[in-house]
C-alpha positions as CSV (number, residue, x, y, z in Angstrom):
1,X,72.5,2.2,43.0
2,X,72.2,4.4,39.9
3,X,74.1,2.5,37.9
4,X,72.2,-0.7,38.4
5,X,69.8,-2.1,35.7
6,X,66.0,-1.8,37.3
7,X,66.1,-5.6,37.7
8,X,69.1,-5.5,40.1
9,X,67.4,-2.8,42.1
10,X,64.3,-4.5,42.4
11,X,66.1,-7.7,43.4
12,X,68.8,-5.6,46.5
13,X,64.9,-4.2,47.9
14,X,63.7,-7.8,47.6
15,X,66.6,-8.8,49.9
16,X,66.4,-5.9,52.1
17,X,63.0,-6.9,52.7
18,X,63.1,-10.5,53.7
19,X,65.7,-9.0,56.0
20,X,62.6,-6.8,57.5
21,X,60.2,-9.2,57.5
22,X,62.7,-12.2,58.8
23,X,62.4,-14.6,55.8
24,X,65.8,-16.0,57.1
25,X,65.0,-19.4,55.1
26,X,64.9,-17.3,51.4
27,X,67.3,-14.4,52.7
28,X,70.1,-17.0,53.4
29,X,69.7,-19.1,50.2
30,X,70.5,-15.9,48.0
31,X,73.5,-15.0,50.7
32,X,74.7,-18.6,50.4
33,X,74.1,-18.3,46.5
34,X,76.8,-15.3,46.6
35,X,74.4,-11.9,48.0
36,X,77.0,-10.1,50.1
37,X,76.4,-10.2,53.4
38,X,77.1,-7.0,54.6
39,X,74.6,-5.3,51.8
40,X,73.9,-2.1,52.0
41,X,70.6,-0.2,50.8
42,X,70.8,4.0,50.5
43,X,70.9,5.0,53.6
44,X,74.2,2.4,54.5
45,X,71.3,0.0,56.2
46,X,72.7,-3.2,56.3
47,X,70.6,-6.5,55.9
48,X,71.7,-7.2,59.7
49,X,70.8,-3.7,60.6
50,X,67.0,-4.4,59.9
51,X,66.5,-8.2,60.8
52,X,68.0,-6.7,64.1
53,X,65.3,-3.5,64.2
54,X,62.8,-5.6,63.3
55,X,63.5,-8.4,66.2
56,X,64.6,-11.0,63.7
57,X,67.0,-12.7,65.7
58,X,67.2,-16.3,64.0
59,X,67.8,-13.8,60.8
60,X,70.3,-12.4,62.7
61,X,72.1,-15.3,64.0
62,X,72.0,-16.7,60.3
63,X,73.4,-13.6,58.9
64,X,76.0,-13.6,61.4
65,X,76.7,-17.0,60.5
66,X,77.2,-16.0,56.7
67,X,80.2,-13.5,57.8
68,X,77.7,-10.2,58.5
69,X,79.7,-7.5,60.3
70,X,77.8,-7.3,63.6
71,X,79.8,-3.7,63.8
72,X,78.9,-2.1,60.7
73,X,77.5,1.0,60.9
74,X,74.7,2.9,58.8
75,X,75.1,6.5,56.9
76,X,73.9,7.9,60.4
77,X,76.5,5.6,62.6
78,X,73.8,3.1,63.8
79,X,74.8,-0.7,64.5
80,X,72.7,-3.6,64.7
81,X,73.4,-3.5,68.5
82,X,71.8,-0.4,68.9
83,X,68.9,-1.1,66.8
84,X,68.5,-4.0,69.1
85,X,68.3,-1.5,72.0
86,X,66.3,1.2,70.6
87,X,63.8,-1.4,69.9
88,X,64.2,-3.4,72.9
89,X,64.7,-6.5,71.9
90,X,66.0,-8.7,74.2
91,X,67.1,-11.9,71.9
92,X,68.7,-10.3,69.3
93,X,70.8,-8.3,71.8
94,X,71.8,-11.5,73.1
95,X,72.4,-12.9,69.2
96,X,74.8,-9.7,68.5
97,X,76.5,-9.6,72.0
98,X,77.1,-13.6,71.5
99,X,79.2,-12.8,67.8
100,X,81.1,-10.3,69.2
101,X,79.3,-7.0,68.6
102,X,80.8,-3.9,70.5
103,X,78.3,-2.5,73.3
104,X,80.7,1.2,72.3
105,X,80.4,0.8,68.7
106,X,78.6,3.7,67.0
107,X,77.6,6.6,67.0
108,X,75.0,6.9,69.4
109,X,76.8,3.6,70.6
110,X,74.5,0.8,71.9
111,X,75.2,1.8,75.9
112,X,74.5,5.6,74.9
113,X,70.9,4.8,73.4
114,X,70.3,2.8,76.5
115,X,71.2,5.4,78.5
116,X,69.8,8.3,76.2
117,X,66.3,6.6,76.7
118,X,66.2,4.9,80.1
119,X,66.0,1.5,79.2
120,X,67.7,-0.1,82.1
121,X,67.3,-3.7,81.4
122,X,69.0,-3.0,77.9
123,X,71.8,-1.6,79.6
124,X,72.1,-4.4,81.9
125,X,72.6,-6.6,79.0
126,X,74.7,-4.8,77.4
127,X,77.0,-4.8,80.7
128,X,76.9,-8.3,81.7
């Protein structure tokens, strides 16, 4: 973002943001006003990526709805999906897997963080 004017800046944190705290209602006004879905902050976080770590799912479903990749990946190869699973969240798991997100997708992938950290019932979603 270096070559963004501070008001742009502060505006893409304000976005990222309401994606953290779930503000779907404000969040999807700007997307429907033209804010790209599929934003991404510094570290390739996308807006899905943290309404999904921070168990957001009616963010999530709305964000999906607005054309957000459910398999694009951070800087580090994370998805949504398996920010779901690492934080063990249950609905938005079922909000990805229900648009079409890839259980493999990733780097870990969704089914290896569930594995890596022995969280069967995340696996069991992500299998069923």
């Amino acid at each position: 973002m270096a070559d963004l004017d501070e008001e742009t800046i502060a505006y893409a944190h304000r976005m990222f943001d309401l994606a953290r705290a779930g503000d779907t209602a404000e969040l999807i006004s700007n997307v429907a006003a033209g804010l790209p879905p599929n934003l991404t902050n510094d570290k390739g976080d996308t807006l899905l990526i943290l309404a999904a770590y921070h168990n957001h799912p009616d963010t999530v479903a709305a964000l999906l709805e607005h054309g957000a990749d459910p398999d694009r990946v951070n800087d580090r190869g994370q998805s949504a999906l398996s920010a779901a699973v690492f934080r063990q969240n249950p609905a938005t798991v079922r909000v990805l897997l229900g648009a079409g997100a890839d259980p493999h997708a990733g780097t870990p992938s969704a089914l290896a963080t569930a594995e890596y950290f022995q969280l069967p019932e995340m696996a069991r979603l992500l299998q069923a």
